[in-house]
N, C-alpha and C positions, 0 to 999 in steps of 0.2 A: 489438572488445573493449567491452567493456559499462562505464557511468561510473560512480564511485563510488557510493552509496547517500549519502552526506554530502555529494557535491557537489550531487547530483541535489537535493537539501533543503537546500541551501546552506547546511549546516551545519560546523561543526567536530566533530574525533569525539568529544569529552567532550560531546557536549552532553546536554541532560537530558530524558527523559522531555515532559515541559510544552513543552520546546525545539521537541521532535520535534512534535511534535502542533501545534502552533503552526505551525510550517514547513510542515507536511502541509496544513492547512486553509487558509490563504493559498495556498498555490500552487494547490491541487484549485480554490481557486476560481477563481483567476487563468485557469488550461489548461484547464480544465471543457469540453468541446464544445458545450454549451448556451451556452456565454457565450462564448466567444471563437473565433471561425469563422478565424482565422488557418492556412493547411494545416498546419505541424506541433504546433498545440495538442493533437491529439488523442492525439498519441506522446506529448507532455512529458508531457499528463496521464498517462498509462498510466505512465513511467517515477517518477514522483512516486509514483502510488500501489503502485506495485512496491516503490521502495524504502521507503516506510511500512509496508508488509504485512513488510518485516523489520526496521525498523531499530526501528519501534512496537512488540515484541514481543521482549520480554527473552529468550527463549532463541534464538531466531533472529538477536539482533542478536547477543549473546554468540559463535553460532558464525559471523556475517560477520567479526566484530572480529577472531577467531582466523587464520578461512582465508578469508576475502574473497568472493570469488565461485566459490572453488572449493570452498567449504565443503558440510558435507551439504546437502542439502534445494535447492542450487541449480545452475545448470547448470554442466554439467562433473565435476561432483561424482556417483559410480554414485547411480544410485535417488532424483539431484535432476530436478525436470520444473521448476526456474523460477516465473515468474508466470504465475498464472490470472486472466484478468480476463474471466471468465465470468459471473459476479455481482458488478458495481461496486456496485449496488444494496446489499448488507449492508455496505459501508464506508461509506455514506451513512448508513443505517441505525443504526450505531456513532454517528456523530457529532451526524445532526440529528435523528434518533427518527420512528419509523414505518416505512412501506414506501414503495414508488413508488404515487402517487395517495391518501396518506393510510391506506394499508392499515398496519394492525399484525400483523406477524410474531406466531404463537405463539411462545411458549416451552413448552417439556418436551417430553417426548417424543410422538411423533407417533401417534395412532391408527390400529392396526393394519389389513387389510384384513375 
């Protein structure tokens, strides 16, 4: 069974926005694989940024608060796939600006072939 999103962020469940973010960015630092070579740093960070990708985002937190982990969009839930942590890189991106190696991400839309 999979830990709460507020425990994972050691948070309580009113917490606010600023809360969340604040929680996210301490811990990503903390569990980072870059910085802490401990064996399961590498899962806590994964589950840290798991439960940020919903708790940091007002409609996905709205529907864990409703139905938890069985809500839409996550597993257990038909046509939920969970976390993707196939590009950790655009959460970095969110927080400290730029790409990996100093690149900056375009924005708009992308030029056709």
């Amino acid at each position: 069974m999979k830990q709460d999103f507020y425990e994972v962020l050691e948070l309580r469940k009113g917490a606010s926005e600023d809360e969340i973010k604040k929680a996210y960015r301490r811990l990503a630092r903390k569990y980072h694989p870059d910085v802490n070579k401990d064996p399961g740093a590498e899962d806590r960070f994964k589950a840290v940024t798991e439960a940020y990708e919903v708790l940091g985002d007002a409609q996905k937190r709205a529907l864990y608060d409703q139905y938890g982990h069985a809500g839409p969009g996550f597993e257990g839930f038909p046509g939920g796939g969970g976390f993707d942590a196939t590009n950790l890189g655009d959460i970095f991106d969110a927080f400290f600006g730029g790409g990996v190696g100093g690149r900056q991400r375009r924005r708009g839309p992308e030029r056709g072939a």
